[in-house]
C-alpha positions in Angstrom: 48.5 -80.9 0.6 51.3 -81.5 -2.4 51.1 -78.8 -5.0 50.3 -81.5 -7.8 47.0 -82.7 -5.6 46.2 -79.5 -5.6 46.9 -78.7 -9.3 45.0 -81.6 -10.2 41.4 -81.4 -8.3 41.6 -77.3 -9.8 42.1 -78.9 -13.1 39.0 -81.7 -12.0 37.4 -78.9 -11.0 37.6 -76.6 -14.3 36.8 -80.1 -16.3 33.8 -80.6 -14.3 32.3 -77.1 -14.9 33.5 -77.2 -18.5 31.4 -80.8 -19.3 28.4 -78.8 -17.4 28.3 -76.4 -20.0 28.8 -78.1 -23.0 25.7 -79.9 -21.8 24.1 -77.1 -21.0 25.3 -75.3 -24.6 24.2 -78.4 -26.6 20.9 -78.9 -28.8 20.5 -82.0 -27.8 20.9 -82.8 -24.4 20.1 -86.0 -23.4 22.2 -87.1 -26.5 25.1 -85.4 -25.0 24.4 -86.7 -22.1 24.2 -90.2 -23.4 27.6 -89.8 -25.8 29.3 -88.6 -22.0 28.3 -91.6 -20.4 29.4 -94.1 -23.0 32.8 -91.9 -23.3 32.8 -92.2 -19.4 32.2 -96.3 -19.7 34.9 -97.2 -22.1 36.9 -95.3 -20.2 36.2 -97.2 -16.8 36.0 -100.7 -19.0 39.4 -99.8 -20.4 40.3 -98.9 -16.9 38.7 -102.4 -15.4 40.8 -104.1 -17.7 43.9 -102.6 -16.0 42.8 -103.1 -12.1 40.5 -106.1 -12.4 37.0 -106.2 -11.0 36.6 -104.8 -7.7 35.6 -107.8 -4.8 32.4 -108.8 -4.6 31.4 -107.0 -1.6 31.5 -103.8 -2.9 29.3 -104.5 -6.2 26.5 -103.3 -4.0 27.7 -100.1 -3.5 28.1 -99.9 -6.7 25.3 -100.7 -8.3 23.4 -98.4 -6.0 25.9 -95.5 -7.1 25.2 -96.3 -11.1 21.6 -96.0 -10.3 21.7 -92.7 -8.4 24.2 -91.4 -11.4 21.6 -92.5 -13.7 18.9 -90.6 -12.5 21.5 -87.6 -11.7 21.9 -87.5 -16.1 18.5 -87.5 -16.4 18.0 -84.8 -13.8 20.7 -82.6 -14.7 19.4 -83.1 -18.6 16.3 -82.3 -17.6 17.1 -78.9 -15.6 19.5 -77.8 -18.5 16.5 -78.2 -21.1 14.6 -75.8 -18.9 16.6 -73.6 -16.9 19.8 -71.2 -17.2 23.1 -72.9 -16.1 23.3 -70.0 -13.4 20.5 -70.8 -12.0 21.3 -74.9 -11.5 24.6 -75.6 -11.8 25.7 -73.5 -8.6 22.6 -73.9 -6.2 23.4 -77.8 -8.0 26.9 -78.3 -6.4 26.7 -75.4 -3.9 24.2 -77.4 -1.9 25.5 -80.5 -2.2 27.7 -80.2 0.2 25.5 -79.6 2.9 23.0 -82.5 1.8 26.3 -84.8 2.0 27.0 -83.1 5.4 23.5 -83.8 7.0 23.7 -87.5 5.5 27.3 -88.0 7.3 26.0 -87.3 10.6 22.6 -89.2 10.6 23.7 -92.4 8.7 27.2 -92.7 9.5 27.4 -91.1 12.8 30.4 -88.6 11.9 31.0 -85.5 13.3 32.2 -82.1 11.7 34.5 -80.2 13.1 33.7 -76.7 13.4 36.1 -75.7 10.9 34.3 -78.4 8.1 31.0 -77.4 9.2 31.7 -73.6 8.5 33.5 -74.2 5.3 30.8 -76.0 4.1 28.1 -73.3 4.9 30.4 -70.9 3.4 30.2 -73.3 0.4 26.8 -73.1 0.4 26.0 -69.3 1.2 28.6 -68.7 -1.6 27.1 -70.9 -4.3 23.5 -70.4 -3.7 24.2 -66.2 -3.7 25.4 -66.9 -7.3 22.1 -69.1 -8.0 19.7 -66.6 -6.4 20.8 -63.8 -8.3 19.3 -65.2 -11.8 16.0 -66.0 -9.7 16.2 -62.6 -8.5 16.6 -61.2 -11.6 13.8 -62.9 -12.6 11.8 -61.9 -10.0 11.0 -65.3 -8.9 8.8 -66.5 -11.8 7.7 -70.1 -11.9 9.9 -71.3 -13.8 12.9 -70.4 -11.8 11.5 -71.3 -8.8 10.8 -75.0 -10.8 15.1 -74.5 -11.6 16.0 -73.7 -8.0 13.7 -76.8 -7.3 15.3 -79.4 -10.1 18.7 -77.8 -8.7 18.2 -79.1 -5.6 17.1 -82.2 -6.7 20.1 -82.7 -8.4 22.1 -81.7 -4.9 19.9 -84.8 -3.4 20.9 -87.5 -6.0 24.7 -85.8 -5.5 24.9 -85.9 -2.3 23.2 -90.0 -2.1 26.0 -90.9 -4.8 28.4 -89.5 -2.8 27.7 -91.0 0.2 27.6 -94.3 -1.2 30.9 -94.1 -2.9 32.2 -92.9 0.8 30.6 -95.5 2.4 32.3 -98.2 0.1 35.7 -96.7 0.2 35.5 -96.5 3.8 34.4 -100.0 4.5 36.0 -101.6 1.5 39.0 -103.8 1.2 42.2 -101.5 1.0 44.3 -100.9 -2.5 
């Protein structure tokens, strides 16, 4: 992989956390959410303007992906209310992964090499380790058991968004 595909998913990577916990640090956090998401849509209008629509046939796709991302805000706003951003954001994006994995096999019939499907569960060991150790601290109380639930609620709707977008690239028109 070039060294500047590399530089820049680390530094998609860093911005992804970083937005995470702003949201989590803020008062307010369905209004960040909200002033994100309007950020994030001039940007892509700004961005249509450039490219042009994309055809018809993947409209669909997404459609279904602005829906799951919807109810991914409200989810994620919801579990950063409540919970610590330990606790979500890793067992969040740790188990992702694995939700995306078991979703590529039944639905579109790909298979993981040995070396994926091991990365991925070292992915997931790793992340949810990190998790687990606020709910252990905790000693399990409700409420982080509730987090570690919302978490992985979040990891659903992560994993369905992502599998749509793959789907459409996959079967879309090429750039």
């Amino acid at each position: 992989m070039p060294l500047l595909a590399i530089l820049l998913l680390l530094l998609a990577a860093f911005l992804h956390a970083l937005w995470n916990l702003l949201l989590k640090r803020s008062q307010e956090k369905y209004i960040a959410m909200g002033w994100q998401v309007i950020l994030s849509g001039i940007l892509a209008l700004f961005l249509l303007l450039l490219t042009g629509l994309p055809p018809r046939s993947m409209w669909t796709f997404a459609a279904i992906s602005m829906a799951l991302e919807a109810v991914y805000f409200i989810l994620l706003s919801n579990a950063y209310s409540d919970h610590e951003f330990s606790l979500v954001y890793p067992i969040a994006r740790g188990t992702a992964p694995a939700f995306l994995m078991l979703w590529s096999v039944l639905f579109l019939h790909e298979k993981p090499s040995l070396g994926g499907a091991f990365g991925v569960g070292m992915i997931v060991c790793g992340m949810v380790i990190i998790g687990a150790t606020s709910l252990i601290q905790n000693r399990g109380s409700r409420l982080h058991l509730k987090g570690v639930v919302i978490a992985l609620a979040v990891a659903l709707i992560i994993s369905l968004y992502t599998l749509i977008d793959g789907t459409a690239v996959k079967n879309g028109p090429p750039l």
